[in-house]
Backbone bond lengths (Angstrom), bond angles and torsions (degrees), N, CA, C in turn:
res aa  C-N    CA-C-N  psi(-1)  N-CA   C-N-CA  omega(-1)  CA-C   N-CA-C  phi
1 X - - - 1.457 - - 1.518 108.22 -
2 X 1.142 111.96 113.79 1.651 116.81 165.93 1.445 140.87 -69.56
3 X 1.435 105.90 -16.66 1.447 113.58 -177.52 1.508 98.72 -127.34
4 X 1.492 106.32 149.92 1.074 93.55 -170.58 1.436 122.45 -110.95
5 X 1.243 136.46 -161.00 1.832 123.63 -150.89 1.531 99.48 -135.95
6 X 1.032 93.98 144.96 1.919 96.33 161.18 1.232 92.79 -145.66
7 X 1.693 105.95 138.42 1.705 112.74 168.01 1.335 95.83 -116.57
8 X 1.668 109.70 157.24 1.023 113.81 -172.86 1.895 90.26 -125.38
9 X 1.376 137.93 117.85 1.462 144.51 146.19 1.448 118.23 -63.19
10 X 1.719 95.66 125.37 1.338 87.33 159.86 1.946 114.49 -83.00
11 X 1.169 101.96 171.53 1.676 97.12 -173.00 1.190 106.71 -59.68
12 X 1.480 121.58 -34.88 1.814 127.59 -153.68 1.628 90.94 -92.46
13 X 1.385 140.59 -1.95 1.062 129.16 -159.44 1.720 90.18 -83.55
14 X 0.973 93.50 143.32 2.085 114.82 170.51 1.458 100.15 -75.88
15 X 1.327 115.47 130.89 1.358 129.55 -176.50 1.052 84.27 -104.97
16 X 1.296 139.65 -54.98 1.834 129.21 -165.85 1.296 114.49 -57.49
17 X 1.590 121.79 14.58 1.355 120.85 174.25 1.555 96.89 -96.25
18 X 1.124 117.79 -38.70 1.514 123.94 149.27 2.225 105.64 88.39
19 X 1.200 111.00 -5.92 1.197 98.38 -162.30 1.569 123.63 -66.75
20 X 1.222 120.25 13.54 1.781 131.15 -175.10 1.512 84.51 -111.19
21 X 1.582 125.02 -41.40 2.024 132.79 -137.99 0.985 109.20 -51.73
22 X 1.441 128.71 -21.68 1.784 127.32 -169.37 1.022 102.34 -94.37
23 X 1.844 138.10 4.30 0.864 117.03 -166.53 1.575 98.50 -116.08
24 X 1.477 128.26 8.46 1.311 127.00 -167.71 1.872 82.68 -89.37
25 X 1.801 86.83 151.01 1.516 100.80 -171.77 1.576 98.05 99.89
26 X 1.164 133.18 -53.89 1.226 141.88 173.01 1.900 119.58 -20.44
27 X 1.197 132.12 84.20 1.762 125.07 -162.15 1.548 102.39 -43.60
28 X 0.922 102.40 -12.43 1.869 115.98 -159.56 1.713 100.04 -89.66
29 X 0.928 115.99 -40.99 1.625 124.35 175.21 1.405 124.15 -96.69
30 X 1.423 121.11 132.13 1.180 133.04 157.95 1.173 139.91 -106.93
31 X 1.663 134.67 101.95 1.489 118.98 -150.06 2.031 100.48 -107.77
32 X 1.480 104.69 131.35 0.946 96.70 162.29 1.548 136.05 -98.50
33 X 1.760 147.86 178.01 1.347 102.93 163.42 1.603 90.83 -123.01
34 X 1.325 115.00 138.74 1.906 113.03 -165.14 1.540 107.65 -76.54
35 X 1.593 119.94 66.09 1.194 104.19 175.22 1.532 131.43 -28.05
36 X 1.372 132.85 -151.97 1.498 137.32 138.24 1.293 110.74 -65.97
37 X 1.045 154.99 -35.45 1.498 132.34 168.97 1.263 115.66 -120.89
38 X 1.259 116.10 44.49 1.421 116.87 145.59 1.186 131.97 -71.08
39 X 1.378 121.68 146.65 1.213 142.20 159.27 1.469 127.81 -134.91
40 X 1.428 109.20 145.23 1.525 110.34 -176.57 1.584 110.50 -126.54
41 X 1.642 105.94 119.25 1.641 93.43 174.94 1.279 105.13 -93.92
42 X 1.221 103.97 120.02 2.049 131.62 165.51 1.533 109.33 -84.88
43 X 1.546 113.83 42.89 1.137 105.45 163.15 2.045 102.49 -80.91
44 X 1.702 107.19 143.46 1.320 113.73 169.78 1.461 99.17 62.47
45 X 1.260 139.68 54.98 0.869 149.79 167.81 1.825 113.93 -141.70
46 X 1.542 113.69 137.20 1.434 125.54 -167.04 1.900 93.04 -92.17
47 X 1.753 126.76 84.02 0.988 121.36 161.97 1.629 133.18 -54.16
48 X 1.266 126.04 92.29 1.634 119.92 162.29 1.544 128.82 -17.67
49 X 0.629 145.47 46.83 1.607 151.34 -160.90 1.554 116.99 -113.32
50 X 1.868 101.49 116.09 1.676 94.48 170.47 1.513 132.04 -75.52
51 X 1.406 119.61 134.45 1.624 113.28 172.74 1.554 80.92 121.74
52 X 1.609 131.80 -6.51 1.572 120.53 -155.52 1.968 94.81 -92.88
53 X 1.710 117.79 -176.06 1.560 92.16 168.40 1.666 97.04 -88.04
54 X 1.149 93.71 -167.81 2.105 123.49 -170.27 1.576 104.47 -54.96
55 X 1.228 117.97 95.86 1.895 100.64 149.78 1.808 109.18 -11.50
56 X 1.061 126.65 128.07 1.551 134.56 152.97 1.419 127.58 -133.28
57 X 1.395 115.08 151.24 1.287 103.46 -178.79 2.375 135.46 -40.52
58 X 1.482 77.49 -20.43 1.786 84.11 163.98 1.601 123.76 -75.58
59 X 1.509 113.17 7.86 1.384 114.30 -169.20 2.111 90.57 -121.93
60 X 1.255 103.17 4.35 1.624 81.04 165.69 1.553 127.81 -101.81
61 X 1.438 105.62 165.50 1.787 122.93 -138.43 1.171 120.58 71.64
62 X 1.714 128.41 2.84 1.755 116.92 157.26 1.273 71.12 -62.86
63 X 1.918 77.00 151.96 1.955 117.49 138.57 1.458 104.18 -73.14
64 X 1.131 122.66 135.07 1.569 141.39 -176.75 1.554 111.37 -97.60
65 X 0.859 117.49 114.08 1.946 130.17 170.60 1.477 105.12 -86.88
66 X 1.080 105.68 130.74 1.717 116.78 169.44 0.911 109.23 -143.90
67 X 1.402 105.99 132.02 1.790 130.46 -167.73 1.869 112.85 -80.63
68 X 1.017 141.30 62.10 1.575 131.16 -173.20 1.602 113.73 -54.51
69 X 1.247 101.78 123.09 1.416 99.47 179.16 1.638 116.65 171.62
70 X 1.136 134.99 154.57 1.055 140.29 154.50 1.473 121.88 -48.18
71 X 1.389 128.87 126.59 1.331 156.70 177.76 1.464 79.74 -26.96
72 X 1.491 125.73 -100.53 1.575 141.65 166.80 1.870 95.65 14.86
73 X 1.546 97.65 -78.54 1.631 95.31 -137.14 1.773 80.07 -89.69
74 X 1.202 144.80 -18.22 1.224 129.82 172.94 1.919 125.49 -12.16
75 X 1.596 101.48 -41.99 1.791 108.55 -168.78 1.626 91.77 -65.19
76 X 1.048 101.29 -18.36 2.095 97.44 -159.20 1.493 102.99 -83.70
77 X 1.367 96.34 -26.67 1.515 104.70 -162.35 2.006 101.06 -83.72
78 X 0.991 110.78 -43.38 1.498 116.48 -160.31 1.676 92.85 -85.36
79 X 1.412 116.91 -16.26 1.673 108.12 172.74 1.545 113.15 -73.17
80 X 1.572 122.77 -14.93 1.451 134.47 141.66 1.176 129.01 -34.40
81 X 1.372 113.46 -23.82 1.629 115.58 -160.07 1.262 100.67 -103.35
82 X 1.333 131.35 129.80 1.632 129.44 161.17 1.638 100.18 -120.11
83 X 1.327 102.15 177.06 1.710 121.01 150.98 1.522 111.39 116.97
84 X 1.404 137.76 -147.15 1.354 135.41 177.86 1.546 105.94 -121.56
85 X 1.377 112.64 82.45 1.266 116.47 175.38 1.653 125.49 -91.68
86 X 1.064 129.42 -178.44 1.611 124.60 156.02 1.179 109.17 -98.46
87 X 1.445 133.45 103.49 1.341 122.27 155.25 1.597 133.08 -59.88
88 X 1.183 120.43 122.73 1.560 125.75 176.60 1.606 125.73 -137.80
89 X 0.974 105.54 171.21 1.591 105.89 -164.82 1.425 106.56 -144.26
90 X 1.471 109.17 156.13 1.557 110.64 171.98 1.109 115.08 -76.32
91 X 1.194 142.08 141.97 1.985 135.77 163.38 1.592 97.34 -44.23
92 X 1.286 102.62 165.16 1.523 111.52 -174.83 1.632 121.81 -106.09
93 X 1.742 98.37 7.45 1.734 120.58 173.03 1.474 95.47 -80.63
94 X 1.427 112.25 -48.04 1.611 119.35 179.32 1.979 93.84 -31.69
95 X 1.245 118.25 129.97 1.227 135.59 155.03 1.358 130.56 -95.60
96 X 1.604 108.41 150.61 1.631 107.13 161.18 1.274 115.07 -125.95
97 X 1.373 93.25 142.10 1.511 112.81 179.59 1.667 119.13 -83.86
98 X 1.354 113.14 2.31 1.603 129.99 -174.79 1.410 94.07 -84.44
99 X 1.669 107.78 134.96 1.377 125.51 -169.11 1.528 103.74 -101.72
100 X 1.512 98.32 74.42 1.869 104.92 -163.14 2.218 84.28 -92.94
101 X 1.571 84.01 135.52 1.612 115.75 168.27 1.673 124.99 -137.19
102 X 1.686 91.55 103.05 1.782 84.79 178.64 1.168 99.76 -112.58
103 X 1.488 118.28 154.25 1.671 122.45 164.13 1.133 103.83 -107.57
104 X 1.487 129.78 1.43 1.558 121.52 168.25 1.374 130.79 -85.23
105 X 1.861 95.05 -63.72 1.204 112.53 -171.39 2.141 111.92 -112.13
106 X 1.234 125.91 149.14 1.157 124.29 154.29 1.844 134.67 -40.73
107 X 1.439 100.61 149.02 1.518 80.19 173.57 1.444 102.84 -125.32
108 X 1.223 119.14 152.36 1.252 123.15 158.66 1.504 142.56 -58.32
109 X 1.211 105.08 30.24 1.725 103.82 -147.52 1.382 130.35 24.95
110 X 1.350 116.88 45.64 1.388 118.64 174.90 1.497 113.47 -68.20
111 X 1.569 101.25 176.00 1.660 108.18 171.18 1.756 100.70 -106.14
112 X 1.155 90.74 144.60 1.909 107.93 155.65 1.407 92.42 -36.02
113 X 1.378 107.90 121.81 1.675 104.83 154.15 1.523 115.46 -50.15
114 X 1.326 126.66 -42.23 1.296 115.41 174.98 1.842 112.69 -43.42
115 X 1.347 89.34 -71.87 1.522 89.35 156.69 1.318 148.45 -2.71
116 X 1.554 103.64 -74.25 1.389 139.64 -177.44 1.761 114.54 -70.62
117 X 1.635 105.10 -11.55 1.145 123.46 168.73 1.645 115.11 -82.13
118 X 1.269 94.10 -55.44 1.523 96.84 -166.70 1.575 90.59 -62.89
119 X 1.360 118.13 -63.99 1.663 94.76 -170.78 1.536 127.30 -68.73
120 X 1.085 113.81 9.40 1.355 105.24 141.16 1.410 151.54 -80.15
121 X 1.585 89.67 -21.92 1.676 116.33 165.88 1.586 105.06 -61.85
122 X 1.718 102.61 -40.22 1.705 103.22 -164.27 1.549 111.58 -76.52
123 X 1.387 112.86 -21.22 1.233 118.37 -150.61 1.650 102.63 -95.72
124 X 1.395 112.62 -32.35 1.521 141.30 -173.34 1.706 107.87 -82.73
125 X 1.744 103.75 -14.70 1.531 105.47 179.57 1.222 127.25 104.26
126 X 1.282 110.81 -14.10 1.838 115.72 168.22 1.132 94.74 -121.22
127 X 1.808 140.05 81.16 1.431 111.19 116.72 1.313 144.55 4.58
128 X 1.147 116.69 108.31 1.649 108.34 163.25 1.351 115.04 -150.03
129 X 1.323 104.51 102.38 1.696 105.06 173.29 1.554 123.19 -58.24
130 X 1.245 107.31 -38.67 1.615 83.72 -175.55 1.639 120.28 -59.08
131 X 1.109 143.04 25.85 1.400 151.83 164.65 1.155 96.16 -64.97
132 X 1.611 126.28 -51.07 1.448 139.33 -160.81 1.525 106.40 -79.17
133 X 1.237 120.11 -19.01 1.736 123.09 -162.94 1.736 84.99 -64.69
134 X 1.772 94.05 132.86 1.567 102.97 164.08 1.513 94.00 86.63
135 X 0.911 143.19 -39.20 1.577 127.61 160.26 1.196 113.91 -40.02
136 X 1.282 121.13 146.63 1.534 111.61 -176.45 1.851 108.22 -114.04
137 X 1.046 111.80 -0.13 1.097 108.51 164.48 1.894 122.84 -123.37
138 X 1.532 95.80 22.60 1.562 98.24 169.20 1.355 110.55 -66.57
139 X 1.138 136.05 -34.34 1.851 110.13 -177.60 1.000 125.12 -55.16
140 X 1.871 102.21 -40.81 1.767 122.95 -170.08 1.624 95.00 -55.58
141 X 1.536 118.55 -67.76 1.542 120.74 162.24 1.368 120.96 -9.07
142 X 1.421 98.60 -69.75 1.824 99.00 -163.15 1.719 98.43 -69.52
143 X 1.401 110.81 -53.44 1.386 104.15 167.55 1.847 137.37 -8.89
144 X 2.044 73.87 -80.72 1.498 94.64 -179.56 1.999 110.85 -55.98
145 X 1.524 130.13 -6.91 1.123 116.81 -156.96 1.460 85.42 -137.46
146 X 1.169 125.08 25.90 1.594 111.86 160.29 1.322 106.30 69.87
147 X 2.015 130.83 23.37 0.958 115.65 153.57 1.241 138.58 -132.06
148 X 1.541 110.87 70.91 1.274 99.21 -176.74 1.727 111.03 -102.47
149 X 1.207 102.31 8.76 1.642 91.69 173.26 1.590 103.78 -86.06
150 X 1.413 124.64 13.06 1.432 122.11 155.74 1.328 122.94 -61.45
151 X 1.557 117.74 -14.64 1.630 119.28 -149.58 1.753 80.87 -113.84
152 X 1.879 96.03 122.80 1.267 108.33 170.84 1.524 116.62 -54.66
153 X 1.621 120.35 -7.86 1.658 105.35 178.07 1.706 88.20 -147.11
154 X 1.288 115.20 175.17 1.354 124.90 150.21 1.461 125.17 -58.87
155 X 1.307 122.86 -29.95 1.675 139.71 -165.55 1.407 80.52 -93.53
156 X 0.979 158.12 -43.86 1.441 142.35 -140.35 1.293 123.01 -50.49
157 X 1.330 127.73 -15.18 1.290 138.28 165.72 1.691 114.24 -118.94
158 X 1.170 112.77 71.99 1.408 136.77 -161.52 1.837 96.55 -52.59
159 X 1.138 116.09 125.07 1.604 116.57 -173.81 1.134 113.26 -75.16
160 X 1.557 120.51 -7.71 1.584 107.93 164.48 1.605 120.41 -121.72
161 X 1.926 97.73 40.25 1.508 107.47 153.64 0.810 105.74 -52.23
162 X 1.558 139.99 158.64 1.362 148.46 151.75 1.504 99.83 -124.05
163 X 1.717 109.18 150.40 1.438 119.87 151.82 1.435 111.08 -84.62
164 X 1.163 116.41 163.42 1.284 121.56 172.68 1.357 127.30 -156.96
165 X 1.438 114.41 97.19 1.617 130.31 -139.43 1.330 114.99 -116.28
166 X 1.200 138.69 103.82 1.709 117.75 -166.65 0.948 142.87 57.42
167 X 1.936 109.61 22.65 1.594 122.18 -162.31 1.139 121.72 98.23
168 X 1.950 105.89 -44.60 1.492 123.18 -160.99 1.864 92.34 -71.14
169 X 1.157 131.05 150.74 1.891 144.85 148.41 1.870 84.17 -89.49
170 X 1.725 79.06 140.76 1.673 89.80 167.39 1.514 88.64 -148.10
């Protein structure tokens, strides 16, 4: 990965959903957690944002900001964000392969931020699957979106990766 990442958590966000978690430790990633008085300046930074135009290949080498969080608490989270960023968004053909179930609230058809990463990498011109290594539903992903001739081998997502989240294997 060439550019590098900052995530920003909201506090209430579930880490045991885990889909960014393998990547902390990563030199390439920076995780923040948005207390109450946080703030993040996104100056020169490629913001993830829906309703924004398309990631394109003219937006690679930003550092990329990604918001973690629930649909719900998302407004709280992005009122954190200041500075002179590029806002962009995934197309909305982009799919997810995350087996999201609420009985409360609606979803937007969003992507897994894990997700929502890689196709921005793809879309911006550097691909890079290993973002996805240890996801357990990156093949279905690359699959479902017409990309698996991204993956330098067939094995590349070895079927007995495991995540491993709070003790719990998923």
């Amino acid at each position: 990965m060439q550019a590098k990442v900052a995530v920003i958590r909201h506090p209430r966000e579930n880490v045991k959903k885990c889909s960014l978690r393998r990547l902390h430790g990563n030199p390439n990633f920076e995780f923040f957690r948005a207390s109450e008085k946080f703030f993040f300046d996104a100056t020169g930074f490629l913001l993830l944002e829906m309703g924004a135009p398309p990631v394109t290949p003219a937006d690679a080498g930003l550092p990329i900001l990604l918001l973690d969080s629930t649909w719900r608490l998302l407004p709280s989270l992005r009122a954190k964000v200041g500075g002179k960023f590029t806002a962009r968004s995934i197309p909305p053909e982009i799919r997810t392969a995350y087996p999201r179930v609420s009985k409360v609230f609606g979803d937007p058809a969003g992507l897994a931020t894990v997700e929502a990463l890689y196709a921005a990498t793809k879309l911006s011109g550097n691909p890079d699957p290993s973002v996805l290594k240890g996801y357990p539903f990156a093949r279905k992903f690359m699959e479902i979106n017409g990309w698996l001739s991204d993956l330098p081998s067939p094995d590349f997502f070895d079927a007995s990766e495991s995540v491993f989240c709070g003790g719990a294997q998923i």
